[in-house]
N, C-alpha and C positions, 0 to 999 in steps of 0.2 A: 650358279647352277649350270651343271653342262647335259647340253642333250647329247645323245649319240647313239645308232644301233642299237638292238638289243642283241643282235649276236656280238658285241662286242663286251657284253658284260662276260667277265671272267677272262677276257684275252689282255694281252701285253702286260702280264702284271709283272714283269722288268719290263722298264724301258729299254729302247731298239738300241740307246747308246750306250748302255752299258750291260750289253749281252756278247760274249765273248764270241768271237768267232767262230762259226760252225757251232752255238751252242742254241738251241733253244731256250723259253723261259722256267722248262718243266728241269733244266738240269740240276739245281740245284733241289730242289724238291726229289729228283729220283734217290740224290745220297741222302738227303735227309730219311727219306724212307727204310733205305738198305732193303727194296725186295727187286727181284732179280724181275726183268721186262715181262717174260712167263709168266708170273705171278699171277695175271690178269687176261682176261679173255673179255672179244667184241659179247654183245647180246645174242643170243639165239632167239629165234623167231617168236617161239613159245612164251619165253619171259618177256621179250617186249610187248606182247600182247597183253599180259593177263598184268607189267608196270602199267600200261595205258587203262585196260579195266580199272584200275585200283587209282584213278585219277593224278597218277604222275604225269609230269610232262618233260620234256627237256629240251633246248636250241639247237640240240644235235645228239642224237643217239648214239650214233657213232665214238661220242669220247665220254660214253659211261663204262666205264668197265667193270669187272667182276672177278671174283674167284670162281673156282671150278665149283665148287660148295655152295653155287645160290637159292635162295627161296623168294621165287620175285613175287610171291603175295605177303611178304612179310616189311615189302615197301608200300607205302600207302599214302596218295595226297602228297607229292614232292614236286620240289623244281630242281631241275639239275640244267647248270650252266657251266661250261668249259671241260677241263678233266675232272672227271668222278671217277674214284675207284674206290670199287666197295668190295672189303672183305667177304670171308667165308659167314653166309647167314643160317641157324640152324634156327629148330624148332626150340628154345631155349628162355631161360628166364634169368635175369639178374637182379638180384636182393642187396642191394646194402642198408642198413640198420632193417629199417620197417617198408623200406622202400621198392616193391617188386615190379618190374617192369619189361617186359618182350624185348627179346633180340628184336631189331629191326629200324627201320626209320618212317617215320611219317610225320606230316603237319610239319614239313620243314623247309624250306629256300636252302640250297646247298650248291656253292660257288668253288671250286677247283679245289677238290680235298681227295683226300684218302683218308680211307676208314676200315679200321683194323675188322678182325675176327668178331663175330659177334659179339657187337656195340649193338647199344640203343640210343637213336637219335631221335626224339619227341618235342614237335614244339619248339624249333629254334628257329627262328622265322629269319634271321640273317648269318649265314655261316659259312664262311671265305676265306681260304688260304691259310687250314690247317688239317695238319695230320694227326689223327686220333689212334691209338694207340687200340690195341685188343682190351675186349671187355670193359669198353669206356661205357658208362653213363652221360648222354647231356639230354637234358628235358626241362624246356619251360624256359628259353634261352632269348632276350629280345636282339644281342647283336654280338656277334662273335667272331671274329676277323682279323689278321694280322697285313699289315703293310708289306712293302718292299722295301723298306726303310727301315725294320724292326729292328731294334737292339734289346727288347727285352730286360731292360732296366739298366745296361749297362753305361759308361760311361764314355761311349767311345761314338765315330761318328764313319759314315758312310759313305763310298764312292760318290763323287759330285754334292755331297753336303759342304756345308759353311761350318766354319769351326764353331760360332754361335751355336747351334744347333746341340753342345756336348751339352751333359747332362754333367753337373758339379754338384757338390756335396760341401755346403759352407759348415764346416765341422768347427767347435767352441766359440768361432767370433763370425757375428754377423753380418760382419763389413766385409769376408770372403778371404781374408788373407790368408785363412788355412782352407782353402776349397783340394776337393782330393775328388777323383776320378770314382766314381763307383764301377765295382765287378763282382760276379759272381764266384763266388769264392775268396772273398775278401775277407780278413780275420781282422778283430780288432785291434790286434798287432798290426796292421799293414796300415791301417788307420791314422794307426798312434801314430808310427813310422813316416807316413804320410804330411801330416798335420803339422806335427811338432817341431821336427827341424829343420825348419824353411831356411835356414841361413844357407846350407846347401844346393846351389843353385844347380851340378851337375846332380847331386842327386835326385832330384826333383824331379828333371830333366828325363833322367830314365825311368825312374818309376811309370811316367807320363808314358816314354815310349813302350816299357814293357805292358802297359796297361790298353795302350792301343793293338801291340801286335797280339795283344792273349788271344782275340776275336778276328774271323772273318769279318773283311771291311766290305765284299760284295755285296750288293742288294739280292734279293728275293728268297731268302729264309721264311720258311714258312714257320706257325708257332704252330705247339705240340701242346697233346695231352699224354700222357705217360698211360701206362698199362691199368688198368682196374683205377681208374679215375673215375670221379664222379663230378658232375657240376650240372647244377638245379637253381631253377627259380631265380636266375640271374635279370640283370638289366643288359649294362655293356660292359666284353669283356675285349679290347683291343690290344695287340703288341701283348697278349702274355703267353710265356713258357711255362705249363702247366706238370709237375713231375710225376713218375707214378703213386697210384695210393690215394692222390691227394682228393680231397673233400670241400667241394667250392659250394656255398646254397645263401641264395639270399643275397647277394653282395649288387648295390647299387652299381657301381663301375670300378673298375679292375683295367691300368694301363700302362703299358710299358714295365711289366714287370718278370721276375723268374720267379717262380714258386717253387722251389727245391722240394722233394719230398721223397720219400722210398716206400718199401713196404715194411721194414725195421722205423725208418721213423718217417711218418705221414704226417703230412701238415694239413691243417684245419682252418678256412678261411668262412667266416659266418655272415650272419643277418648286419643289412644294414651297409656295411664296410665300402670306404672307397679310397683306393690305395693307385697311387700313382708316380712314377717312376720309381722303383723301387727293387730291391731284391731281398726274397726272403728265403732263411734260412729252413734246415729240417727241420720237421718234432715242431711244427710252431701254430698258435692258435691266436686268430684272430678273430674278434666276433662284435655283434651288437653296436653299431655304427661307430667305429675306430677310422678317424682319416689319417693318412700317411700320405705324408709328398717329400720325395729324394728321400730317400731313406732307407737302411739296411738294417733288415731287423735278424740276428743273430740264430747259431740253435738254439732248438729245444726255448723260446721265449715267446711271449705272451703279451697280446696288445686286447684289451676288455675294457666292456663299456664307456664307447665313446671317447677314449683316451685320442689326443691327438698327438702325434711325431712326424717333425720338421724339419727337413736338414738336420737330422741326426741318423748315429748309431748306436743302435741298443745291442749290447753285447748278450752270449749266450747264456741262459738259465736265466732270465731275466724275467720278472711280468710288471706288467704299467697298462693301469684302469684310472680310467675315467680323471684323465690331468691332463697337461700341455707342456711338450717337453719338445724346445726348438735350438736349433744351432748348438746338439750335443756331439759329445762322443763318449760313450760310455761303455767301461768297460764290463766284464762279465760277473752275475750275479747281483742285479742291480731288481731293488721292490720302489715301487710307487703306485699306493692303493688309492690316492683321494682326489675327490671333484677339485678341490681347489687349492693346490699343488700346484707350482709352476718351475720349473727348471730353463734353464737359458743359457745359453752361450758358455758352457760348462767342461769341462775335462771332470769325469768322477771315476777313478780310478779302481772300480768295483769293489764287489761286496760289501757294498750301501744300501741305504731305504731314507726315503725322503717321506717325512710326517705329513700328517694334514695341514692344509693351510702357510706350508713352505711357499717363501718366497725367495729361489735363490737364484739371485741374478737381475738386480736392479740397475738399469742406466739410467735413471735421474740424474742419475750424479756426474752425468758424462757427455760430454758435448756432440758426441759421436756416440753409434750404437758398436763400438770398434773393443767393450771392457771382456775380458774374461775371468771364470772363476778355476781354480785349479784344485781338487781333492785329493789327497789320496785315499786306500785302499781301507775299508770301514766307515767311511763318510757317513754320519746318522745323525744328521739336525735334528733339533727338538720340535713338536708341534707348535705352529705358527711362528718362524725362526721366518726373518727377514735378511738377507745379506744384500751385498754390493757389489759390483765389479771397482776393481779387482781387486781380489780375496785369492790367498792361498791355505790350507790347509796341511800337517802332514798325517800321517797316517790314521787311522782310530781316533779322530778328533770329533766330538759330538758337541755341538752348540746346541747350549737349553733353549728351552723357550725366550721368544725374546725379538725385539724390531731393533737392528744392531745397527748404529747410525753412521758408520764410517767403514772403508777397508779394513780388510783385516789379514792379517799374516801369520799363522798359529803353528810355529816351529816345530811343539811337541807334542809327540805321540797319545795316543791312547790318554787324551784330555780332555775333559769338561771346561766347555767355557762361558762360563755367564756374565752378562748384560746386569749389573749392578747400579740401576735407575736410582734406587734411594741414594746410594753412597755418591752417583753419578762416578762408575769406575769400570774398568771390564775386568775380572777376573779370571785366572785359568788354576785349576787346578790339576797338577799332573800325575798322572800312573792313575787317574779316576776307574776305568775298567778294570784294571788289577785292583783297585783297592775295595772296591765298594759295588763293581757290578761284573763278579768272574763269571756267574751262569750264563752271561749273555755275552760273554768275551768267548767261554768255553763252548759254551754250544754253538755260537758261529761258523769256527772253524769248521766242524761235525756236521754241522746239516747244509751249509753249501756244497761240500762233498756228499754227503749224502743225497741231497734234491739234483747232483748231476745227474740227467737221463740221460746223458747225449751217450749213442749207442758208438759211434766216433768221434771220437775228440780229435778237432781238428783245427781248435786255438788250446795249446796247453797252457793249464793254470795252476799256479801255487794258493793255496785257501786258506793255509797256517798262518795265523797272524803274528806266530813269533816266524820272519824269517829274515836273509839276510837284509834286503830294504827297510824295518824296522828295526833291524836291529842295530844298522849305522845310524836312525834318525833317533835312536832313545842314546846312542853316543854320545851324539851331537848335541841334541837335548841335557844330557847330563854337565855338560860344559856350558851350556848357557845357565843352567841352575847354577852351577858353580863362581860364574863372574857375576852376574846378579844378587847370590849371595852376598860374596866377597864387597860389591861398591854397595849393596845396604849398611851393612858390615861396617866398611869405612866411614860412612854418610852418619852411622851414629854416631861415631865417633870424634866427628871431624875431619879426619883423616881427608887424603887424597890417595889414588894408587901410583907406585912408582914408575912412572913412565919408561924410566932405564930397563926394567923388568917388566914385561908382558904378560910372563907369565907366575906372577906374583898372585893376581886375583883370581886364579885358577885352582891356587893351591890353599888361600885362605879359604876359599869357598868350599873346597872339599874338606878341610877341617871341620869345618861347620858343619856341612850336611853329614858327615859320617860319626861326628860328637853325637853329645847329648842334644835332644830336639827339643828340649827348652830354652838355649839361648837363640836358636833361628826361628823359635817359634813366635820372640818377642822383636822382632825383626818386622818393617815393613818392606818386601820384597817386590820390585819395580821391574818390570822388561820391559825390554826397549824394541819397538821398531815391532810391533804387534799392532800397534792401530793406529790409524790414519787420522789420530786426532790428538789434541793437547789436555785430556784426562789421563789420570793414571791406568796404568794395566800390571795388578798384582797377580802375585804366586800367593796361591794359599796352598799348604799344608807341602812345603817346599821338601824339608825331612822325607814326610812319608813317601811321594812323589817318587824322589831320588831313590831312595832302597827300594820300593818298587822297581823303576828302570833297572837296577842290579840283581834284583831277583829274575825277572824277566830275561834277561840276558846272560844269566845262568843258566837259568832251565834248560832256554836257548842253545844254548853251546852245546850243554852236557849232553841234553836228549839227540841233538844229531850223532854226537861226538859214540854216544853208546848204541847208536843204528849203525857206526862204522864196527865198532866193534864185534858187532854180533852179527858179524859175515864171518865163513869158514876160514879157517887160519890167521885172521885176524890178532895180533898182540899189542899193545900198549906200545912195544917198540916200534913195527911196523905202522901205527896209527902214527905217532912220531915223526917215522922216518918218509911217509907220502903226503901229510897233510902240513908240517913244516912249512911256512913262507910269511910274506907278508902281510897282512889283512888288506882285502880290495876293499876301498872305501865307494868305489860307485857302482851302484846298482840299475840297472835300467828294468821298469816295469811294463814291459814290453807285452800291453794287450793284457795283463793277467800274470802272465808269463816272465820272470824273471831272470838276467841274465847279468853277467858282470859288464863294465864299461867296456873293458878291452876286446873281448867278445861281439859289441853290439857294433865298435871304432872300425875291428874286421869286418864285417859284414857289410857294414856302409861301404866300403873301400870295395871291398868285393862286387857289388851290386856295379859301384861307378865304373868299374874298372872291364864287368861287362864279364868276368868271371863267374858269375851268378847269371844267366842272361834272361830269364823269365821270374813271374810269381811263383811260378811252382819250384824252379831252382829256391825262393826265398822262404818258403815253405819248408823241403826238407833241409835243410838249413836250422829254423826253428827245431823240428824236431830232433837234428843232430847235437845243439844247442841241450837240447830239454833232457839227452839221455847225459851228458855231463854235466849236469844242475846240480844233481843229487851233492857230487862231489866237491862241486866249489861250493856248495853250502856248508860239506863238513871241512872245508878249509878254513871257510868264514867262520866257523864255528870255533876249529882250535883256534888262530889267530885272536875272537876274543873271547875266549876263556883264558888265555895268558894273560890280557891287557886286564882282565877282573884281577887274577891273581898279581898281578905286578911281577910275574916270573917270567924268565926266555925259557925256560923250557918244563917238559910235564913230567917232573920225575913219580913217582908208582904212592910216595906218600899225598903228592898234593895230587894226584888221580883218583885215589882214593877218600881224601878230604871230598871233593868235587861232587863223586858220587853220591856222597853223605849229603851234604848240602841240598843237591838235587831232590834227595828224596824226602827232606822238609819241606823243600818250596812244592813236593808234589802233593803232601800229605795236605798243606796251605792251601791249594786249587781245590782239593776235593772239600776239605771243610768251610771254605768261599765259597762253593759251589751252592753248597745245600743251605750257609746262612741266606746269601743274597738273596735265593730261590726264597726261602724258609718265610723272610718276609713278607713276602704274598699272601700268605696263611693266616701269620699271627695280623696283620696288622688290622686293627679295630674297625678301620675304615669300610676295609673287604669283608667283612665278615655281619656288617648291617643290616643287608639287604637277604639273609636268611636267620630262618625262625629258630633253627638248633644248630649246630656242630655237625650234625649225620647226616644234616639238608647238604650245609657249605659240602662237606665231605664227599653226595653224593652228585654233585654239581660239578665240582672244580678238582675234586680227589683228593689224596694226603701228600706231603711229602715226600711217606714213605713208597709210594705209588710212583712217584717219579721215575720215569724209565731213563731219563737223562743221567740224574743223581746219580741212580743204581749204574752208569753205565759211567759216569767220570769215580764212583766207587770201586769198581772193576779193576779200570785202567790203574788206579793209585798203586793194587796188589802187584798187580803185575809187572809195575815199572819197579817197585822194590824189590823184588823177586828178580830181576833183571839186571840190576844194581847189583844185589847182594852178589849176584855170580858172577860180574867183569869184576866185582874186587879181587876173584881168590886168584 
């Protein structure tokens, strides 16, 4: 406890050693303000009388100032200590929802602020070293004050501070070996970027320093409220940057944070909440006691009841209620609705949803809390799924229910993998979305793009789940079908494969699976290097699987390949003569955001090299990135639709075979769509718990009600219609 003066309250708030020359402590506060020294006028006689009638007090009158616009019976009951400067006060009322309350300020303690244009400040008994924006609401406030030290959630650190003192972000492993600087304006590309390739030691390096120069390293920033804010019924709000629009009510403690928000997208921070170092994105809504510590929560997403987030990143469009979600990075479009949910030391590559009672991310199994799990993009474990560190997943891979006793490595796409306790085996079976659950493959893509609010996208995302990173891992996958095949193949037979030839089990396999799917159906088919244990791990339904992956990566090709076509002037020749080359086999998922290797190889290079010299240089970059995506998609696209056809080039009959082809595999989605759906309806189970057919009907609706159906109905016409006219 320190005594001291009470004319000293509100002075030195920089210290004397680190005020620049000739500067006082008010100069950084005057640019924060941006109003010109006029702005403000001493008291005239009259108002300081009728402030003192109305039970103000101050340490010195002298440094309250005013606008030319003042109503000094509209202050009531205040303490003013150091510089006060109070906007223009009218005779005025401000409403937001149900809430009306007088311009003016009273029942408040107010310590070196500026205060915009008719505000109302009510009830905030501690409020020090910030500047409040016009038509702010604060009312009902127990401590509200920013340091000389604030960083406002960032990750950077301050004249005469200790490097200790930075704020890190231990993202997927908990033991911090991917710890990454938080900033405002951080995408979950910058994240990923950050996190993932540590082998980079120059690259690190400058991230580090582009990360410290983004921010003023001076002390005495004052924190802000942005224009038409509002914040009510708080406890303590210390070190935060409040944006305009935004809607603060109820929140236990709130520190060290940025609240980004606008008046296109406002952010909503509620009851209960206590959020500490942190930066939060637009459009974002948190409520009903949610803790966050280190933590970046993305746009347009959503932290609800009680959920807590760790040293993680929650990517945009994202909501997560009432779970525990620590040492992630996650990227955008990510659900987790359940109390008892846990996520851990994670990479989830978005457009995921974690079940009730997920358990993904066990260190039992590890001597160190150092394991991580890695996802790709559709991540959908099944209710009460247990995993392990470390676990890889690739894309659209859904593990059923199930307590899965070992790591696991699940190469292929769009898979179902079950936990086979009786048999004691783990099984996967592939092209499982495409086969047997398209409504929920097809409607994915559609409604993560549709549930985008973000009014700026300022992480670009690909939501197709056929694109080119699926579509080299269903490749890939197709060639492990193929040697797996091939040595069951052998193994029945006795056989060995010919070691002189490598690629000998490549080609019996594809025999196999492209034959009849009766002789691989009497096949026990084994993969290897899927689980971290000495049980078997089968293929079931290998055939179907496989022609799924081929169907997929048809569609794939042809649907981009006929979005080239159907630009102006576009020919069969010209698609030929620009999209021609090789197939890029790597894909970097970069935040959501997809790019090719060679692309992401420049960029690194660029950044080291100091060519790129900021985040925001890394920024439009992405976006220059994202406007030729479109293009090296439809290159990845011809590339493999020649590798389907076994042809070097697209002559006008197998263009037109192609199209054909497409528009069975289309007519296939839409009739997968409405059986998969369809079962909902029919099946005996559903339909128990209502007394007729007209009840279920008028409960759950019909099939034929389906607005989804009706709308992957639509699309089928239209894509054959579209078809029909690149053939002529």
């Amino acid at each position: 406890m320190k005594i001291s003066p009470l004319k000293s309250l509100g002075a030195s708030f920089i210290p004397e050693q680190f005020l620049p020359a000739g500067k006082d402590e008010y100069y950084l506060r005057n640019q924060q303000s941006g109003k010109p020294a006029d702005a403000w006028r001493n008291l005239r006689p009259e108002e300081l009388e009728t402030l003192v009638k109305n039970g103000n007090t101050a340490e010195n009158w002298e440094t309250v100032l005013v606008a030319d616009e003042f109503s000094p019976h509209q202050v009531i009951n205040c303490q003013f200590f150091g510089l006060v400067r109070i906007g223009r006060l009218e005779e005025l009322a401000l409403t937001y929802h149900d809430l009306s309350v007088p311009v003016g300020l009273s029942n408040s303690l107010i310590i070196d602020c500026d205060i915009g244009d008719n505000s109302a400040i009510h009830h905030v008994r501690y409020l020090a070293h910030y500047i409040i924006a016009d038509h702010v609401i604060l009312q009902n406030i127990d401590e509200m004050h920013a340091t000389n030290h604030a960083k406002f959630g960032n990750g950077i650190i301050k004249d005469g501070e200790d490097e200790e003192t930075r704020v890190w972000l231990d993202l997927i492993n908990e033991a911090g070996g991917r710890s990454v600087m938080p900033f405002d304006g951080m995408l979950p590309a910058d994240a990923y970027f950050w996190a993932k390739f540590r082998s980079d030691a120059d690259l690190l390096e400058r991230m580090g320093q582009m990360t410290q120069q983004m921010f003023d390293s001076r002390r005495g920033f004052y924190g802000t409220v942005g224009e038409n804010g509002v914040v009510k019924n708080c406890r303590i709000i210390k070190d935060v940057k409040i944006g305009p629009a935004a809607y603060v009510k109820g929140a236990n403690k709130l520190k060290n944070l940025t609240i980004n928000s606008s008046a296109e997208e406002p952010t909503q921070i509620g009851e209960g909440v206590e959020l500490v170092n942190g930066i939060i994105g637009y459009a974002c809504h948190i409520f009903y006691g949610c803790k966050a510590v280190r933590f970046i929560l993305g746009d347009n997403s959503s932290l609800k009841y009680g959920a807590r987030l760790i040293h993680s990143y929650l990517g945009d469009n994202s909501t997560v209620s009432c779970c525990e979600l620590l040492n992630n990075l996650i990227f955008p479009a990510h659900e987790q609705h359940h109390n008892n949910s846990f996520l851990i030391a994670s990479l989830v590559m978005g457009q995921s949803n974690i079940a009730a009672a997920a358990t993904i991310g066990s260190n039992h199994n590890s001597r160190a809390p150092d394991g991580e799990i890695q996802a790709g993009r559709g991540f959908w474990p099944g209710l009460c799924t247990s995993l392990k560190h470390n676990s890889r997943f690739a894309s659209f891979v859904l593990p059923a229910k199930g307590s899965y006793p070992a790591e696991l490595d699940v190469p292929l796409p769009f898979c179902l993998v079950s936990n086979d306790v009786a048999a004691d085996r783990l099984t996967l079976m592939p092209g499982y979305w495409w086969l047997y659950n398209m409504y929920a493959l097809a409607r994915n893509s559609w409604k993560f793009q549709a549930r985008d609010a973000r009014k700026h996208k300022r992480q670009n995302v690909e939501f197709d789940s056929l694109a080119p990173d699926t579509a080299e891992e269903m490749l890939a996958a197709m060639t492990l079908l193929e040697e797996w095949t091939a040595q069951a193949h052998l193994s029945a037979k006795g056989d060995s494969p010919d070691e002189k030839n490598p690629e000998e089990p490549v080609k019996i396999g594809r025999g196999l699976l492209t034959g009849p799917a009766g002789i691989v159906d009497k096949l026990e088919i084994i993969a290897t290097n899927v689980e971290n244990s000495r049980r078997k791990t089968v293929v079931l339904k290998a055939t179907e699987g496989y022609r799924a992956y081929r169907q997929m990566l048809h569609y794939y090709a042809v649907k981009n390949l006929m979005s080239y076509m159907q630009r102006d002037g576009a020919t069969l020749e010209s698609m030929c003569a620009e999209l021609t080359g090789p197939r890029c086999l790597r894909w970097i998922n970069l935040g959501g955001q997809l790019m090719t290797g060679d692309d992401f190889d420049a960029l690194c290079t660029e950044i080291k090299s100091g060519k790129i010299a900021d985040w925001h240089g890394v920024h439009e970059r992405y976006d220059e990135l994202w406007e030729k995506y479109p293009l090296d998609k439809q290159r990845h696209a011809f590339a493999t639709l020649l590798e389907l056809l076994g042809a070097e080039e697209l002559t006008s009959e197998l263009w037109a075979g192609a199209l054909d082809e497409a528009v069975e595999i289309q007519q296939y989605i839409c009739e997968a769509t409405r059986t998969s759906r369809e079962k909902d309806y029919e099946n005996h189970f559903r339909q128990i718990t209502f007394e007729t057919p007209e009840e279920m009907k008028a409960v759950v609706g019909d099939i034929e009600d389906n607005s989804f159906v009706k709308q992957v109905c639509e699309e089928t016409k239209e894509f054959e219609k579209s078809a029909i006219s690149l053939k002529k």
